[in-house]
Z-matrix of the N, CA and C atoms (Angstrom, degrees):
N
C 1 1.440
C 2 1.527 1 109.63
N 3 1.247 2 110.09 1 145.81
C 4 1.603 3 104.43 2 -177.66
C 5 1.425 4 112.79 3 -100.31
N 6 1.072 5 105.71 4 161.35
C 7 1.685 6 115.87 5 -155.85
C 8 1.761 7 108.55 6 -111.36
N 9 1.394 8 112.38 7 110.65
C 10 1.739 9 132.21 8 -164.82
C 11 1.585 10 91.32 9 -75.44
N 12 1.893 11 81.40 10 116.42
C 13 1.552 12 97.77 11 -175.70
C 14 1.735 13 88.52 12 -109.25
N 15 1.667 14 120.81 13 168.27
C 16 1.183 15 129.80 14 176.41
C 17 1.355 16 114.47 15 -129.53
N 18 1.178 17 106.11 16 121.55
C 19 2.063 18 108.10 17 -168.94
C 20 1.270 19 130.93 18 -105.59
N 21 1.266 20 146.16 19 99.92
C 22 1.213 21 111.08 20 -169.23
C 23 1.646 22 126.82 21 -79.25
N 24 1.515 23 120.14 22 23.48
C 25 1.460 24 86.20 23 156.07
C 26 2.103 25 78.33 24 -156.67
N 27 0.912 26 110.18 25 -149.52
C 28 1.686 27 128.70 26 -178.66
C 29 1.134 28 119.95 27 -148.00
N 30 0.963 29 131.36 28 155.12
C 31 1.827 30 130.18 29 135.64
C 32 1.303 31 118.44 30 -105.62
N 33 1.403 32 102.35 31 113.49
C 34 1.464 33 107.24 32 -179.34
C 35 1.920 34 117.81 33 -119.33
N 36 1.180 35 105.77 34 83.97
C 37 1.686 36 114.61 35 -161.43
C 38 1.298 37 96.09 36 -45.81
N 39 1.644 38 138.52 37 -34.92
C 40 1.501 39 121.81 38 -160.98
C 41 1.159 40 104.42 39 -112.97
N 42 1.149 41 113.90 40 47.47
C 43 1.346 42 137.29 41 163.34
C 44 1.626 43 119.43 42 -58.55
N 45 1.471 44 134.03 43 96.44
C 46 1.471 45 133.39 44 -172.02
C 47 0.976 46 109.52 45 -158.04
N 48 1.878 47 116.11 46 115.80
C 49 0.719 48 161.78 47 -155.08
C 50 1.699 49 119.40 48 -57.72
N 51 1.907 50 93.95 49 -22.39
C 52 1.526 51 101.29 50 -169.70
C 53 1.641 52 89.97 51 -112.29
N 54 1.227 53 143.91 52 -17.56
C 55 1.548 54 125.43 53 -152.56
C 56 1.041 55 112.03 54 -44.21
N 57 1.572 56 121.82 55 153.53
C 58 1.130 57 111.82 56 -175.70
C 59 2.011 58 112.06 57 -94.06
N 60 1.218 59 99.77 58 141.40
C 61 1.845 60 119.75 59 -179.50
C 62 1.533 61 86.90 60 122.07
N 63 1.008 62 145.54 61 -32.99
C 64 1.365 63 126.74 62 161.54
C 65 1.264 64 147.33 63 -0.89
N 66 1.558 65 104.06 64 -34.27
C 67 1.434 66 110.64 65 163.88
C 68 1.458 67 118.21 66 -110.47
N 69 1.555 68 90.84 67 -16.13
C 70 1.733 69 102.74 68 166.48
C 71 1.955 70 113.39 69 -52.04
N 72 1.091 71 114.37 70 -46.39
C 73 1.353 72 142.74 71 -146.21
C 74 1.914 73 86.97 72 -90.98
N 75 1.587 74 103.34 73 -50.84
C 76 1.617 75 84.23 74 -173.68
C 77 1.385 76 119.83 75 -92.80
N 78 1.494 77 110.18 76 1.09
C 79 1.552 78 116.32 77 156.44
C 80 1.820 79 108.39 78 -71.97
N 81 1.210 80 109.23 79 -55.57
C 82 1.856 81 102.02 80 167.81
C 83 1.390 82 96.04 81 -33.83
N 84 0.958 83 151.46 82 -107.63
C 85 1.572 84 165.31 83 -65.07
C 86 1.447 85 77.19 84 -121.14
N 87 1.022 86 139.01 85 -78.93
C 88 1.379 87 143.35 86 176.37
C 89 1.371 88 112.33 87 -9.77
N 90 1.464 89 108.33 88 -70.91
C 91 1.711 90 131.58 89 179.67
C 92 1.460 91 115.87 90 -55.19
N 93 2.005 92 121.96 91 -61.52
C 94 1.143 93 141.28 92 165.15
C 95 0.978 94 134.75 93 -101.64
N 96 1.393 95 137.67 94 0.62
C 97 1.289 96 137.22 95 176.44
C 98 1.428 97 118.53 96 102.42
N 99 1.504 98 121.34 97 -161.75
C 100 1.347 99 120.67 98 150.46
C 101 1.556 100 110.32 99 -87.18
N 102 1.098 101 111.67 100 131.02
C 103 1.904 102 118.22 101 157.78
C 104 1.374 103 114.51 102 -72.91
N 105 1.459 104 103.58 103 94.49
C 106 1.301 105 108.55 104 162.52
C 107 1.778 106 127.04 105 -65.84
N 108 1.508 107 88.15 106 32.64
C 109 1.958 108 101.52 107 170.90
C 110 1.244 109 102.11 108 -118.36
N 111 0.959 110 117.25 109 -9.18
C 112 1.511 111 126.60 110 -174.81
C 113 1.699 112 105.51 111 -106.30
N 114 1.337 113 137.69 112 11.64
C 115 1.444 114 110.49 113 -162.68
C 116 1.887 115 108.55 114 -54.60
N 117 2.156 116 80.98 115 177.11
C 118 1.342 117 81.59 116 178.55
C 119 1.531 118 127.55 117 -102.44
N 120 1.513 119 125.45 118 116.02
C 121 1.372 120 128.76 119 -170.15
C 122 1.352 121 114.88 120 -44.67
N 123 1.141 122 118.57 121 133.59
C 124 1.484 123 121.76 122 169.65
C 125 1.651 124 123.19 123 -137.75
N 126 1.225 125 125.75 124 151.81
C 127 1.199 126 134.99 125 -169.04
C 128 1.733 127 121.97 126 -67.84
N 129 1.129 128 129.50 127 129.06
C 130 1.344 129 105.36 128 -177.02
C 131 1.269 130 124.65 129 -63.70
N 132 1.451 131 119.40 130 -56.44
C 133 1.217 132 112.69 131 -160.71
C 134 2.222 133 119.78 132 -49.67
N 135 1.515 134 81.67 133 -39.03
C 136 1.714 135 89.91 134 166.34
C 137 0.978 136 131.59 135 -148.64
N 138 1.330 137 115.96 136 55.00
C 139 1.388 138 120.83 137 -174.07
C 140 0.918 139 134.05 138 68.77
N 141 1.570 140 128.43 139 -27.56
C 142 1.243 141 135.81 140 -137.48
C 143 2.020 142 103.75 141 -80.35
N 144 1.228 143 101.87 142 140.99
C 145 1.544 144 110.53 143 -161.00
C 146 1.813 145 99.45 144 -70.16
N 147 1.531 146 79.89 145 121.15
C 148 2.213 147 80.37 146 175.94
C 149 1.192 148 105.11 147 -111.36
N 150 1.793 149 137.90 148 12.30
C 151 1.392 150 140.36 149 -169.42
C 152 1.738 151 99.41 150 -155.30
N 153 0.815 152 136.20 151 145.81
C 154 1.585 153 142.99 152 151.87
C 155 1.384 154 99.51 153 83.40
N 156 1.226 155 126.54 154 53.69
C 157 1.668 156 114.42 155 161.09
C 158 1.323 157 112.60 156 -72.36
N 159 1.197 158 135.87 157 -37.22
C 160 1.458 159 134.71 158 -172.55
C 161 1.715 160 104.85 159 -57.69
N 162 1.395 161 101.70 160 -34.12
C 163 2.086 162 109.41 161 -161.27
C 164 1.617 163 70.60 162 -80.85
N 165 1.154 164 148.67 163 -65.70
C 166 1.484 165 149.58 164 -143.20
C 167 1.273 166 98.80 165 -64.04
N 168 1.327 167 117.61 166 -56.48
C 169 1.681 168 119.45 167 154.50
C 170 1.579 169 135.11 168 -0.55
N 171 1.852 170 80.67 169 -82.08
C 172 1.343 171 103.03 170 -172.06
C 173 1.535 172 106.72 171 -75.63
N 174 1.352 173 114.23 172 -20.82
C 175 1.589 174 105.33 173 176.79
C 176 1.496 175 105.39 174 -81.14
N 177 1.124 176 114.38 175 -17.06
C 178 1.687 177 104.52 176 -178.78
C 179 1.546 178 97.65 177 -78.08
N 180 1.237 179 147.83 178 -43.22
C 181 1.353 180 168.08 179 161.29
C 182 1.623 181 92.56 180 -35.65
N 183 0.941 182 141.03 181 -59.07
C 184 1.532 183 125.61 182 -164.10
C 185 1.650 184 99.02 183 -87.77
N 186 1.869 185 120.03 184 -18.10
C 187 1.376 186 96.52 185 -170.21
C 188 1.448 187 98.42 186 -83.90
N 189 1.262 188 109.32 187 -25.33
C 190 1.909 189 110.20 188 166.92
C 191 1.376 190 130.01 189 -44.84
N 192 1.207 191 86.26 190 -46.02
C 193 1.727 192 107.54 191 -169.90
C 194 1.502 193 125.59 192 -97.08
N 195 1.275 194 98.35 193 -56.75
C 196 1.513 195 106.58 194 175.03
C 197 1.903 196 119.40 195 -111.89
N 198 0.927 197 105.46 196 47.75
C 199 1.984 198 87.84 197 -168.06
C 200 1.073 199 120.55 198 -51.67
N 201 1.138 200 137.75 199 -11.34
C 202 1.432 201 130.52 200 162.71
C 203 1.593 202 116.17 201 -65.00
N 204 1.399 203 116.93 202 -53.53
C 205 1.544 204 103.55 203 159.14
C 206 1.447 205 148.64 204 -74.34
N 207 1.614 206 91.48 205 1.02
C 208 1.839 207 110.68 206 159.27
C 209 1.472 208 95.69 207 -69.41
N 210 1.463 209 127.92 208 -50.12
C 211 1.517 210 117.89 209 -163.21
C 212 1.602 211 114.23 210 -76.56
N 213 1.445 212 108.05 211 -16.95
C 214 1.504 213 113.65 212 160.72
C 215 1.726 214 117.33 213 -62.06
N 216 1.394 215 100.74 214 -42.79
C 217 1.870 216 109.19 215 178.23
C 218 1.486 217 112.28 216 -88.93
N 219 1.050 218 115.61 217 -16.14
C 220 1.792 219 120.44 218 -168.58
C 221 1.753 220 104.44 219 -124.83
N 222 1.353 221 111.05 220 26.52
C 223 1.914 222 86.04 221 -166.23
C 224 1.016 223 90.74 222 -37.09
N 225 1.372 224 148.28 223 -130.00
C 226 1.410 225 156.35 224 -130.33
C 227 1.960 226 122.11 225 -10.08
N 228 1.380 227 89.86 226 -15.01
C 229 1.502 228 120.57 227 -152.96
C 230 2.082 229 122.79 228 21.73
N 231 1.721 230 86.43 229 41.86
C 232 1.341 231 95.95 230 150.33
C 233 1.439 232 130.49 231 -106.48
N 234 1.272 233 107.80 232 170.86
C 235 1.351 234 102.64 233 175.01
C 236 1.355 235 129.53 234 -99.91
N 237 1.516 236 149.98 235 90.50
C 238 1.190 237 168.01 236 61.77
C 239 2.146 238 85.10 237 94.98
N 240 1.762 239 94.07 238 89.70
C 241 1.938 240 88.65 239 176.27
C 242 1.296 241 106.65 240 -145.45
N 243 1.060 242 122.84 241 162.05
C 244 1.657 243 132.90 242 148.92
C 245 1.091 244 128.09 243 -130.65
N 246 1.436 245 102.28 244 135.91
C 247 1.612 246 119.97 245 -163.31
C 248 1.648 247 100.05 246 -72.56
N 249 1.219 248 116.30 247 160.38
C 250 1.363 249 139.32 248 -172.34
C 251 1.359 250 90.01 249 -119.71
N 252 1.338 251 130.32 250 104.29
C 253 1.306 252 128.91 251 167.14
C 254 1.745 253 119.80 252 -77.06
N 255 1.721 254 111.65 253 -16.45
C 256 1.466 255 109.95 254 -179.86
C 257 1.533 256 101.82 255 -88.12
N 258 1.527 257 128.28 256 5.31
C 259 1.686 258 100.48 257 -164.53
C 260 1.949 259 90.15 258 -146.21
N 261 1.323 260 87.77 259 153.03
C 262 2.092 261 101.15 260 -176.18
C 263 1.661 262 101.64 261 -127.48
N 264 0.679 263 85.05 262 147.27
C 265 1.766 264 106.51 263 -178.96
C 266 1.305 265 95.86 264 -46.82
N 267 1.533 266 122.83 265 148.39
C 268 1.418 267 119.62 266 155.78
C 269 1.453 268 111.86 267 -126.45
């Protein structure tokens, strides 16, 4: 089983600002939080996000926009990930 690490920030290269579910995603988060069944996968060697760019998205989107309801979804204001120990960023 993999073990829920907490980050404070990411690199997420496909990072865009418009995809669409975007607002779908920050109304979820809004309503329920983050699902810590869902974290977001990340690469070992650097973090870099290999699962959940859209949630990485939308959390960058509420710390822009709203930070008070990032601190409703993030108290800790980390991000909720697990490393992929078989795969590295390319």
């Amino acid at each position: 089983m993999a073990t829920l690490i907490w980050l404070d920030s990411l690199d997420s290269p496909s990072f865009r600002p418009n995809d669409i579910g975007l607002s779908s995603l920050v109304e979820s988060f809004r309503a329920n939080g983050f699902d810590l069944e869902k974290p977001i996968i990340v690469a070992l060697d650097c973090f870099t996000v290999l699962s959940g760019h859209r949630r990485v998205a939308a959390l960058r989107w509420l710390a822009a926009n709203e930070p008070t309801t990032l601190r409703k979804v993030l108290p800790s204001g980390k991000v909720p990930c697990v490393i992929d120990t078989t795969r590295v960023a390319s």
